[in-house]
C-alpha positions as CSV (number, residue, x, y, z in Angstrom):
1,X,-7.9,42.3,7.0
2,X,-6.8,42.2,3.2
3,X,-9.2,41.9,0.9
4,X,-9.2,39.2,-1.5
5,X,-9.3,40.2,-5.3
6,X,-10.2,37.4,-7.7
7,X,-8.9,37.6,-11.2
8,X,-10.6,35.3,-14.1
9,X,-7.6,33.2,-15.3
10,X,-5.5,33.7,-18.3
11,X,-6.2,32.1,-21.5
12,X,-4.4,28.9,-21.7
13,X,-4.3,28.1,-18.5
14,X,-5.6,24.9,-17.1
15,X,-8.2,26.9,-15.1
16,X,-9.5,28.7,-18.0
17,X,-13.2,28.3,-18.9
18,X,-12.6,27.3,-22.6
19,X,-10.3,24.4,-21.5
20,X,-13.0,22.5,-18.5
21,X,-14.5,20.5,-20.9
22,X,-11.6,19.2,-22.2
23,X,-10.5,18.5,-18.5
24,X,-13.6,16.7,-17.8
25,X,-13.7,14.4,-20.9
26,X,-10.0,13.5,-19.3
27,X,-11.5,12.4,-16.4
28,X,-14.3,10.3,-17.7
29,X,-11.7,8.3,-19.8
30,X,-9.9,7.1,-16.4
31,X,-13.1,6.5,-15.0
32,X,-13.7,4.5,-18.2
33,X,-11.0,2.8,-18.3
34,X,-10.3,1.7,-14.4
35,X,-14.3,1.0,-14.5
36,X,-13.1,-1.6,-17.7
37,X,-10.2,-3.0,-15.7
38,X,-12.0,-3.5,-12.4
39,X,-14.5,-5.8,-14.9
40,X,-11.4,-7.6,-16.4
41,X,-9.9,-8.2,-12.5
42,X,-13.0,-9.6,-11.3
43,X,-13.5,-12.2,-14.6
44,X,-9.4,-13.0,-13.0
45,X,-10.5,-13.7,-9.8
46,X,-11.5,-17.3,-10.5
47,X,-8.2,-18.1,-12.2
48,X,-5.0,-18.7,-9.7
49,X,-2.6,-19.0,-11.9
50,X,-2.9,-15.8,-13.5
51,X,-3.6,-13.9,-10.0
52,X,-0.6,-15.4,-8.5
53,X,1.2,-13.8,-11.7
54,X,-0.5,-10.4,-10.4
55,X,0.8,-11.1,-6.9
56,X,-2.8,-10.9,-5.6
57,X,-5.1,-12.8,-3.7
58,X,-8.6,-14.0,-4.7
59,X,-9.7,-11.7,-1.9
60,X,-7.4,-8.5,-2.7
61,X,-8.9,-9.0,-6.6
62,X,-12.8,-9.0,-5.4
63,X,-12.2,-6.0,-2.7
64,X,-10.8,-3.7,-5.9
65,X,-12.9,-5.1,-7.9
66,X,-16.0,-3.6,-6.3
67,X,-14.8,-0.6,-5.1
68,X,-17.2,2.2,-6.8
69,X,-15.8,4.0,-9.9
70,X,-15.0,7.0,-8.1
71,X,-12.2,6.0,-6.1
């Protein structure tokens, strides 16, 4: 069986230590900012007008609405 040699990664690459912070602060912005978005679609889902502009249901609003911030 070959053995399996792991190599640190080269500078500048996304895998590189120096560069997982700046990875992770790029996550927690979209988690921010769907988190914000679910809050605006749920204050929508009272208002047909403007969900029938979205082409969604009351029910399709709530349901993403509530889904937990890590999906």
């Amino acid at each position: 069986m070959p053995t399996l040699i792991m190599r640190p990664a080269a500078r500048g690459s996304p895998l590189h230590k120096e560069n997982w912070g700046h990875a992770s602060a790029f996550q927690w912005r979209g988690v921010w900012a769907r988190q914000r978005q679910r809050r605006a679609l749920r204050d929508l889902a009272d208002d047909p007008h403007l969900l029938n502009d979205l082409g969604l249901s009351r029910q399709q609003a709530l349901e993403e609405a509530d889904k937990p911030f890590w999906r």
